[in-house]
C-alpha positions in Angstrom: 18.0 28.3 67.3 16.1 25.1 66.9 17.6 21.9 67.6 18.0 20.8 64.4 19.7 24.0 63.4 23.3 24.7 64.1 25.1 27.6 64.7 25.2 30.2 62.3 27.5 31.4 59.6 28.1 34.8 59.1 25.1 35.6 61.0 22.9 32.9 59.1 21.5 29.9 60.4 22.5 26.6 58.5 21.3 23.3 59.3 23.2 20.0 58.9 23.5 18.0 56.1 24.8 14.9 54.5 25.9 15.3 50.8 26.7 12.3 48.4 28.8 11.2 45.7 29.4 8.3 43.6 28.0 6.0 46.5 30.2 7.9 49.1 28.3 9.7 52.3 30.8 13.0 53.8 28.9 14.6 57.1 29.6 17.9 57.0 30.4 19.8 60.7 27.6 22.5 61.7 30.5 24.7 62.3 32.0 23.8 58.9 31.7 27.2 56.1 29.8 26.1 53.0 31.4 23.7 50.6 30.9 22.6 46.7 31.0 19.7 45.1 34.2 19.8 43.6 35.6 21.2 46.8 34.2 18.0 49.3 35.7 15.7 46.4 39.1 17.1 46.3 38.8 19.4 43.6 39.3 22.9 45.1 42.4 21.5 46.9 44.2 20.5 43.7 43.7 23.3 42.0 45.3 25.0 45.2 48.2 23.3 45.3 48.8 23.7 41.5 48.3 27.3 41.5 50.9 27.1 44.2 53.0 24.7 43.2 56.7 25.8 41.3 56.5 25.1 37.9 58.5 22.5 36.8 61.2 23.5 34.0 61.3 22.4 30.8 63.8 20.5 29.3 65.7 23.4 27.4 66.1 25.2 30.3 67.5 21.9 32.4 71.2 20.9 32.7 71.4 17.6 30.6 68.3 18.4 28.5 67.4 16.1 25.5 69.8 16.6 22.7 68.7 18.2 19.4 68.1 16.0 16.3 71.2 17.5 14.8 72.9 16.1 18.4 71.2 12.4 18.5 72.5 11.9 14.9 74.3 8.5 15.9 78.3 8.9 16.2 80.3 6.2 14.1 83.7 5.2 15.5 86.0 4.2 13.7 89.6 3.7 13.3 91.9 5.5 11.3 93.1 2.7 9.2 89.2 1.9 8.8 88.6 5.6 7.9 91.3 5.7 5.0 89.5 2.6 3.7 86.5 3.7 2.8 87.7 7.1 1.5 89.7 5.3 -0.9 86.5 3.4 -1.5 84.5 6.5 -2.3 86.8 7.9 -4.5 87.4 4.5 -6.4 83.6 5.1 -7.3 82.9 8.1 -8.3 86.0 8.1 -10.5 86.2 4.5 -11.6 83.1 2.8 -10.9 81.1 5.8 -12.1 82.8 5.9 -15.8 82.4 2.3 -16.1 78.9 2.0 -15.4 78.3 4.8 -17.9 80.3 3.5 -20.5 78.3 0.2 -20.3 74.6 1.9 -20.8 75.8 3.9 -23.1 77.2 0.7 -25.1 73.9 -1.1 -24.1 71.7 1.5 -25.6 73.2 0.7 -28.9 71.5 -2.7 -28.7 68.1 -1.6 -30.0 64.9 -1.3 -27.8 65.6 -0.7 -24.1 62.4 -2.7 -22.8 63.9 -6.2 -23.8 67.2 -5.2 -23.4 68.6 -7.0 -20.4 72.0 -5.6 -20.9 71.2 -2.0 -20.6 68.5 -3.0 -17.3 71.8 -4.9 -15.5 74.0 -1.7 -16.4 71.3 0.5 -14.7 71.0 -1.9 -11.7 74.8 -1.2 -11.5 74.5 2.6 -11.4 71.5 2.2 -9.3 73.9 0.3 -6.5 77.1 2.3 -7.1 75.4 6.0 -6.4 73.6 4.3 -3.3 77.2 3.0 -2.3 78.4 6.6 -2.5 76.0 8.1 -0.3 75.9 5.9 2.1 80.1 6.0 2.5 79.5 10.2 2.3 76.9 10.1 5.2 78.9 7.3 7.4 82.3 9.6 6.7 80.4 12.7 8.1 79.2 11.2 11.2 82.4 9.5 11.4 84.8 9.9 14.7 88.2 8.2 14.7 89.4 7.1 17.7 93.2 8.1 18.1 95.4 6.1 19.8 96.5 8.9 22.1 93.2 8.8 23.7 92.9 4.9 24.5 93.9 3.0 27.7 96.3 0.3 26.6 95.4 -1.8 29.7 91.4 -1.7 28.0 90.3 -3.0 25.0 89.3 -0.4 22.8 88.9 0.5 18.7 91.9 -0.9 17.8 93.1 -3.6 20.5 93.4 -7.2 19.6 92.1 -9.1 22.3 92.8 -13.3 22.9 90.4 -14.9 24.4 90.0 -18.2 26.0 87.2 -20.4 25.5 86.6 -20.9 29.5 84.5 -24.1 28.5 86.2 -26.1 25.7 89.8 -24.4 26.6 89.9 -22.6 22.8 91.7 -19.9 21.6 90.8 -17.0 19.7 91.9 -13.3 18.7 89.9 -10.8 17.4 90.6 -7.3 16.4 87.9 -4.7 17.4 86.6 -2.4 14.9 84.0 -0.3 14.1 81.0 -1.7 12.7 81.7 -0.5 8.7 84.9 -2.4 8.9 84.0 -5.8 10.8 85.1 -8.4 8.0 84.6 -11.8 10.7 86.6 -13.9 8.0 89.5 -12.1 8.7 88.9 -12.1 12.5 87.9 -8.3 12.2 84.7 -8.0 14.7 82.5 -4.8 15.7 82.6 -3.1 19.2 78.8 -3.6 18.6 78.6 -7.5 18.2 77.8 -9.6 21.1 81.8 -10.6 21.2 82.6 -6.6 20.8 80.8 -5.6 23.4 81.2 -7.7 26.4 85.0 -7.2 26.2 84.7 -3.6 25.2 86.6 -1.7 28.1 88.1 -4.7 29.8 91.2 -5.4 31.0 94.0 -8.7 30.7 92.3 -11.5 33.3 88.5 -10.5 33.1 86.1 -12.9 32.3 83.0 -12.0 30.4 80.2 -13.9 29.4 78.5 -13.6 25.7 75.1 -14.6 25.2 74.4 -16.8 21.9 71.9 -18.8 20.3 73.5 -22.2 22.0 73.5 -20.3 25.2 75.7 -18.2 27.7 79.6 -18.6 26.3 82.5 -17.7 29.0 85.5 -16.3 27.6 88.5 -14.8 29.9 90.8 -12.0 28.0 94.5 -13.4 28.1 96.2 -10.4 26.3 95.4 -7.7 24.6 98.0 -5.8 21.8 97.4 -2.7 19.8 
């Protein structure tokens, strides 16, 4: 063996080498076995380890696994008084609303040609909104959960509650009732669990103090009392 041979591998002499690789130099051991490229730049060790690594499992199999569309469809609270509303809206429509409307085209098409007709195009604009009206009340109603009053804290603000709050910088009072979002009417002090107001009280209890951010800034309010 020559002195710029090194040991041998298997029985074969190999001498040493330097290999190279994107500007990197990696001596390789006379006593090291025979390497590739991929293996000197970390290659054959990756695919080790992932042929021997568990596989990881996939999200069906997994407790807490992502919901199915059917499961994300979005979940409308509501209250029972709120849910009795809009059923009597729906059926106020497609009885009522419905046999007006048709009664009106049907008048309007009496009035000669339809293209210049504005009467006949406002009685279609009606029908137009009343049928969207309808399925938009049948799809919220399916969706629809009421929240029972068996199944609320009293001590918490919930669907339902009337909260008073106090304006912790001018010294104000107000009282809202919280409702689901299809019944908020904010003229008549009805607001969403979903507005800013709605959901920083949402779950609190007599004496907290939340803060609401609006477009005049951060607004501190502390809940005084709460009444179902």
């Amino acid at each position: 063996m020559t002195p710029d041979e090194g040991p041998t591998y298997n029985g074969a002499p190999r001498r040493s080498r330097i290999r190279r690789g994107r500007g990197t130099k990696l001596k390789v051991s006379p006593s090291s076995p025979p390497i590739g490229r991929k293996a000197a730049m970390g290659g054959g060790f990756a695919k080790r380890a992932k042929a021997g690594s568990r596989p990881r499992p996939s999200a069906k199999g997994r407790e807490g696994a992502a919901p199915s569309m059917a499961e994300r469809e979005r979940e409308v609270l509501l209250t029972a008084d709120g849910v009795r509303k809009l059923e009597q809206e729906l059926e106020e429509l497609k009885t009522e609303r419905r046999r007006q409307v048709a009664e009106r085209i049907k008048v309007a098409r009496e009035f000669g040609d339809l293209s210049e007709n504005s009467e006949y195009e406002a009685a279609k604009n009606e029908q137009a909104f009343v049928e969207g009206r309808i399925l938009t009340l049948e799809n919220l109603l399916r969706s629809a959960r009421i929240v029972q009053d068996s199944e609320v804290d009293p001590h918490r603000v919930n669907l339902g509650t009337t909260v008073t709050l106090r304006d912790l910088d001018s010294g104000e009072m107000m009282e809202y009732t919280i409702v689901g979002s299809s019944e908020a009417d904010p003229l008549h002090n009805r607001i969403s669990y979903e507005c800013p107001v709605g959901r920083a009280v949402f779950g609190q209890v007599t004496g907290s103090t939340v803060e609401v951010r609006t477009p005049g800034g951060p607004a501190r309010y502390e809940i005084v009392a709460l009444a179902r």
